[in-house]
Structure formats: structure tokens, C-alpha cells
C-alpha positions in Angstrom: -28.1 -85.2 86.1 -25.8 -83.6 89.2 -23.1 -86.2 88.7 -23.3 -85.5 84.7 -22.9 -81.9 85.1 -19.7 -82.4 87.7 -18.0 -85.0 85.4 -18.7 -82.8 81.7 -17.1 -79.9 83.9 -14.4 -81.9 85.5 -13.5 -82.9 81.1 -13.5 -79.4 80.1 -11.1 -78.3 82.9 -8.7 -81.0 82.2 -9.0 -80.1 78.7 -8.1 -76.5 79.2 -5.2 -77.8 81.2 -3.9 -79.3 78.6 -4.7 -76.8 75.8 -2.6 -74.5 77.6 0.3 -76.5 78.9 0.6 -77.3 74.7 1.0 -73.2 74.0 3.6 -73.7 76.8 5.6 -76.1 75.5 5.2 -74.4 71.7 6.1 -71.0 73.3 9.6 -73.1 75.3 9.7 -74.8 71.3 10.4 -70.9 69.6 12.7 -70.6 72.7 15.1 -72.8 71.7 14.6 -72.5 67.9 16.5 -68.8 69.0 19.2 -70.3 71.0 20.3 -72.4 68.3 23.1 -70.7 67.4 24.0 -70.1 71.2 23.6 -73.7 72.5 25.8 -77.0 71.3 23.9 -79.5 69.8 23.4 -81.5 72.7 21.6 -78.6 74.7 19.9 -78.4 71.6 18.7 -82.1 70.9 18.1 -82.7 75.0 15.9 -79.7 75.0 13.4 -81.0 72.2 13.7 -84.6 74.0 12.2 -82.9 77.1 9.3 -81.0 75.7 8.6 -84.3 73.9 8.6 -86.5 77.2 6.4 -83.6 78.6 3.6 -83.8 75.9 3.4 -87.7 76.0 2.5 -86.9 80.0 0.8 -84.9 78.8 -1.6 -87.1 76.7 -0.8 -89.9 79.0 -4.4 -91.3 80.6 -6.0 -89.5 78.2 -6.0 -91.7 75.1 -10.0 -92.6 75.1 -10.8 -88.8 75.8 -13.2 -87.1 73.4 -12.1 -85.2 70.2 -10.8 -81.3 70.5 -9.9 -79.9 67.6 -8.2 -76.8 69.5 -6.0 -79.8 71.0 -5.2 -81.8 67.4 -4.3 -78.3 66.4 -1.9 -77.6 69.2 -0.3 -81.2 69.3 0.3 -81.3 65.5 1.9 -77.8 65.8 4.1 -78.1 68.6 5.2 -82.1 66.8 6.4 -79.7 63.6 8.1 -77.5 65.1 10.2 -80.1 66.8 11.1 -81.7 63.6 12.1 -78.0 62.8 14.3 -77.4 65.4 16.0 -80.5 65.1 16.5 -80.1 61.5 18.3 -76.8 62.5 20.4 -77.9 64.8 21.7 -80.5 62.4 22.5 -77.8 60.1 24.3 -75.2 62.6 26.2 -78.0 64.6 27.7 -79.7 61.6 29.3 -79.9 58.2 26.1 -81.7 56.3 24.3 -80.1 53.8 21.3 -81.7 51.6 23.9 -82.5 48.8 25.7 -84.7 50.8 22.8 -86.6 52.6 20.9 -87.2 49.4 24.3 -88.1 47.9 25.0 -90.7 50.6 21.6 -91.9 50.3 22.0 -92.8 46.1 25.0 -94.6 46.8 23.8 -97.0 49.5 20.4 -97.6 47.6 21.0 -97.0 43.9 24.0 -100.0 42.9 24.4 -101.4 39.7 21.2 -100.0 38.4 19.2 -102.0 41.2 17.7 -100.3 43.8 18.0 -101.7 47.7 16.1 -99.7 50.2 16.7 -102.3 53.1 20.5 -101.2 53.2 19.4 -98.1 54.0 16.6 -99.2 56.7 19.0 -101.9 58.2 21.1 -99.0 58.8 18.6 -96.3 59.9 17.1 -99.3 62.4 20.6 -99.4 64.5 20.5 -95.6 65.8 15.8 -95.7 65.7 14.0 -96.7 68.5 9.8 -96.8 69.0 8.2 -94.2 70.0 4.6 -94.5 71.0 2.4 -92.1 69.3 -1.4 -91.2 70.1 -4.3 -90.5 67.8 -3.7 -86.5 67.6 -0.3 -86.9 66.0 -2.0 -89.0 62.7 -3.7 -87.2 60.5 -6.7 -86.2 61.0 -8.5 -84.6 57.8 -10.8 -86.7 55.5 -8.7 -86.7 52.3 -11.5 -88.6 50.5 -12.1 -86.8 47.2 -15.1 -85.1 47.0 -17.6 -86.0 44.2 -18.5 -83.4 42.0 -21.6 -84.1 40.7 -22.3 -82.0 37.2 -25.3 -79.5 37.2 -27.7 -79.7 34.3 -27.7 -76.0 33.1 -30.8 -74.4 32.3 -32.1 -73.8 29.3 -31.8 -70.2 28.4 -34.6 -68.8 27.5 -34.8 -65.9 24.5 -36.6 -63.1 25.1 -38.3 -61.2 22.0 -36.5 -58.2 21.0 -39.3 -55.2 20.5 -38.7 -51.9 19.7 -38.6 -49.5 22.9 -41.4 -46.5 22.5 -42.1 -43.9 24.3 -46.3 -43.4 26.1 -47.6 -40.0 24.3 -48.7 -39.3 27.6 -47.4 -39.5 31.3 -49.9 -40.5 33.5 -48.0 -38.8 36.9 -50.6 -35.9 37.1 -53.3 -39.0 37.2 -51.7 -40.6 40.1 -53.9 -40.1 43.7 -49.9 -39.5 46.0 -49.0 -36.5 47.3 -46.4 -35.5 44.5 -49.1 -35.7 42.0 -51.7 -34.0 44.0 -49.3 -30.8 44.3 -48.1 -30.8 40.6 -51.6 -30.4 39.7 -52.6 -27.8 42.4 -49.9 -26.0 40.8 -51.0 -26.2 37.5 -54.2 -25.0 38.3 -52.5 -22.0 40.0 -50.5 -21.4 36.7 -54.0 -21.0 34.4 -55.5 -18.9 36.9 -52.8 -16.4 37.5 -52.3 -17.1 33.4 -55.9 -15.9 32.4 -56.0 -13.3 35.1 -53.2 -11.7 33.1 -54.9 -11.5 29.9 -53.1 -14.6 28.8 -49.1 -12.5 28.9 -46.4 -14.7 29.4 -45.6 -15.0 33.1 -41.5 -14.1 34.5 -40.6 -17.7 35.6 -38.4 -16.4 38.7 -41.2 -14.3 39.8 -43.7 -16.9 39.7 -41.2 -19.6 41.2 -39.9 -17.7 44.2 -40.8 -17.4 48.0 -39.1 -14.3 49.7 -39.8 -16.7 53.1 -38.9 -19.8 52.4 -36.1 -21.2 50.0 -36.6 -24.4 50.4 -40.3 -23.6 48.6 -38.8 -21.9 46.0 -36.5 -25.2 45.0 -39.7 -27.5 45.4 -41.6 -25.1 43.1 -38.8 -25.3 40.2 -39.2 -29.1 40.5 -42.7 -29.3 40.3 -42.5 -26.8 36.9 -40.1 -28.7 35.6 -42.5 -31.6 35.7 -45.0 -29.4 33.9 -42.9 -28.3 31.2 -42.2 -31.7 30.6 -45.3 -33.0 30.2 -46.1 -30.1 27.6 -48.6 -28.4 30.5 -46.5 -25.0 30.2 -43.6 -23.7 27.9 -40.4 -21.7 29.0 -39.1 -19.1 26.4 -36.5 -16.2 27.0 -37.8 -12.4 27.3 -36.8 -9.3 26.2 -34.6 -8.9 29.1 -32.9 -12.3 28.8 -35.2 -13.8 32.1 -37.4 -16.8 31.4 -41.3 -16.4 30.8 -43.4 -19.3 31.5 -46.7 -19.5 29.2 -49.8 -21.8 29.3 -49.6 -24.5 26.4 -52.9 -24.7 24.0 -53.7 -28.5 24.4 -54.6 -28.6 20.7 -50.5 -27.1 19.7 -49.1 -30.0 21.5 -50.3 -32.8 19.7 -47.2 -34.5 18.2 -44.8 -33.1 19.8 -42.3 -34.4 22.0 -42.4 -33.9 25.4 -39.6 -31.3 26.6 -37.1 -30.4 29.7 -36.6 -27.6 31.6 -32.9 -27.2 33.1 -32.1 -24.3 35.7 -29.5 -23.2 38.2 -30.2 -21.4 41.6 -29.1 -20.6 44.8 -29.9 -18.6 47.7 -28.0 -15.7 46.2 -29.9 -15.5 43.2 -33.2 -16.3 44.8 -32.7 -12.9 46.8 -31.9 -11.1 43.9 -34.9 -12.3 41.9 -37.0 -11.0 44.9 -35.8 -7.6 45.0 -35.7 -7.4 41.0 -39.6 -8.8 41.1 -40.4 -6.5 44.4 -41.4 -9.4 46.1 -43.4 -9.8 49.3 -45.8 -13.0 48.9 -45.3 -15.7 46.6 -47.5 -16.0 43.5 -47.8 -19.9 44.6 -49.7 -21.2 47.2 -48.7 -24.7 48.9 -51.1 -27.0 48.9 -53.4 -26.9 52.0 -53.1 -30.3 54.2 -56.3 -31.3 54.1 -56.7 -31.5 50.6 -53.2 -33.7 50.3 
């Protein structure tokens, strides 16, 4: 197991080794790419030639070594970018251009409408020689076409179209949570305080607000606007334009439409309602603890 160990770590430092000595020899690569222009085409071409011999030493021992794909990566790159550089060295160094290559080219193949490709390969062979290539220079992506296999789309199924209608009644005041429990403790409040009154129309601000606690004041404007909603209570304007909040006969309601109650308030206002209303307690009482 020791001896295991010892040779999978000896692989992954000569691994690293070469990983690196490959961003060398890509990093000496852009090097020369930028001295083109400053360097004959000799310098150039003798240049590439040694970072070449370098990465076949590289690789050299190494041929039955397992798969890196950092490594393929590396080794493809830096074999690019010497076909690059070599390519623009040609360019700066002499008087070629593509027009003139590919024109050379189609008249040593294309004579007499016949086309003879050894001419040129007899000719290319005298300046070639082999070069010995490893497995990370070929390519090494699966280029097998994938089979698309077609999906059998589901039948759609059609939904009956009903007409949408509203419930006559909500059942939220029914409901056993907490938000429920208080609406109705409220209510309750409201026909007490309503019948105590001999049944007069209640000033909505007065009966909303909390001298000591804003934040009371807002939750009780909620919770009445759930109320009015439900038909429970009815808002109607006064004699001195403030809203009045009376108790809704159960047997008027029937058939009509539940309605909304919209109002604006801040912290500013809520003080002024409180002195207009001589506030010191509020008319509504939270709901005790115990009972939520």
C-alpha cells in the first residue's frame, strides 16, 4: 500500500513538472511572437526549433504515462502557437503573400484541366523531414455524432373551461389562527362599544387609534378593513367630512357585494386624530395571549 502511495505521488510530481515547464515554453512562445519584427528570420525559426526539441524532452519517457487533460491542453496550445509564429515570420521576413502561394500551388497541380497533387508532394518531400509526434498532439475529442433520439411528446390534456364565481361568504373569521382569532375579538369590540352608544355611528379614527402605540393603530386599520369587507361594518363620511364606522344589520347585506375599505395614515396624522378625539386610551383592546 506504502509503495503505491510513494509511486502515485512520485506520477503527480512529475506531472506537475511538466505542466509547468509547458506554461514555460508557451510564455518563451508569446516571447518571440513580439520580437518578430526585431529578429531575422533565422532567430526567428531557430527559436521555435528549440522550444520544440524542449517539449519532445519533455514528453520523452513518458509516452505510456496516464491521460492529463491539463497536459493535452497545454501541449496542443503551445504546438498552435508555433505554427503561428512561424506563419508570421514568413510573412515579416519576405515578399509572399497568400495570392502568390495559392497561385503557385494552381499552376503546379491544376494543368490541362487534370489535377496532379504528387508534383506538389514530390516537391514538398525534398525540403520535409519526420518528425515524431506523441499521442497529445492528435486529436483527442470524440467527434462521433451524437444520436438524438426523438421524445414522444405528451399528450396535452384540455382542461374544462368554467365560469370563475365568487363564495357569498369568506370563511377567514371561521379559521382557528391567530389573524382570525383577532379580527373577530375586534368585531366583538365594535358591537359592544356600537350598542353601548345607542347604536350612533362610531368616528373611525377615534375608534382606530392608539395614543401609545402606532404600530397598533396600523394593525387595527387592517383588521377593519377585513371587516368592512366582509360586510361586518360599513364606513360612510360625517358631517365633518371624518369617516364613521357603523354595525351592518345581517339581514341588509344579503345580496350584496362584499366591499373595500382604502385609507392613508401616518404618524402625523395619527397624532392629530388623538388630540382632535382627546385621546388617552384606545377604544380597542388587543387581544389577551391566552386566549390567542
Amino acid at each position: 500500500m506504502d509503495a503505491d502511495q510513494s509511486q502515485s505521488q512520485m506520477e503527480g510530481s512529475a506531472q506537475d513538472a511538466r505542466i509547468l515547464c509547458l506554461q514555460n515554453l508557451i510564455e518563451k512562445n508569446i516571447e518571440i511572437e513580439q520580437q518578430i519584427e526585431n529578429n531575422t528570420f533565422g532567430q526567428s525559426i531557430a527559436a521555435i526549433e528549440e522550444i520544440i526539441q524542449t517539449a519532445n524532452d519533455i514528453n520523452k519517457g513518458h509516452e505510456d504515462r496516464r491521460t492529463n487533460s491539463t497536459e493535452l491542453v497545454l501541449d496542443t496550445e503551445l504546438l498552435r502557437r508555433n505554427y503561428e509564429v512561424v506563419g508570421k515570420a514568413i510573412q515579416h521576413n519576405t515578399n509572399f503573400t497568400d495570392r502568390m502561394v495559392a497561385t503557385a500551388i494552381n499552376d503546379l497541380v491544376f494543368k490541362e484541366h487534370e489535377e496532379d497533387w504528387d508534383a506538389l508532394c514530390s516537391l514538398a518531400i525534398q525540403f520535409g523531414r519526420p518528425l515524431f509526434t506523441n499521442d497529445s498532439m492528435l486529436p483527442f475529442i470524440d467527434v462521433t455524432p451524437k444520436v438524438v433520439v426523438q421524445k414522444q411528446r405528451a399528450p396535452r390534456k384540455t382542461k374544462s373551461q368554467v365560469d370563475e364565481k365568487r363564495p357569498e361568504k369568506s370563511d377567514q373569521l371561521e379559521r382557528k389562527d391567530e389573524g382570525a382569532a383577532s379580527v373577530t375579538h375586534m368585531l366583538k369590540q365594535i358591537r359592544q362599544i356600537y350598542r353601548e352608544g345607542n347604536q350612533e355611528p362610531i368616528p373611525y379614527f377615534k375608534l382606530i387609534c392608539n395614543p401609545n402605540n402606532f404600530m397598533d393603530t396600523v394593525q387595527n386599520a387592517l383588521q377593519l378593513s377585513f371587516l368592512v369587507k366582509e360586510n361586518y361594518i360599513s364606513i360612510e363620511n360625517g358631517e365633518d367630512g371624518l369617516p364613521l364606522v357603523r354595525v351592518v344589520n345581517s339581514k341588509s347585506v344579503e345580496g350584496k357585494a362584499p366591499a373595500q375599505a382604502i385609507c392613508s395614515i401616518d404618524v402625523s396624522f395619527c397624532e392629530k386624530m388623538v388630540q382632535h378625539y382627546n385621546l388617552h386610551e384606545p377604544m380597542l383592546k388587543r387581544l389577551p395571549v391566552s386566549d390567542k
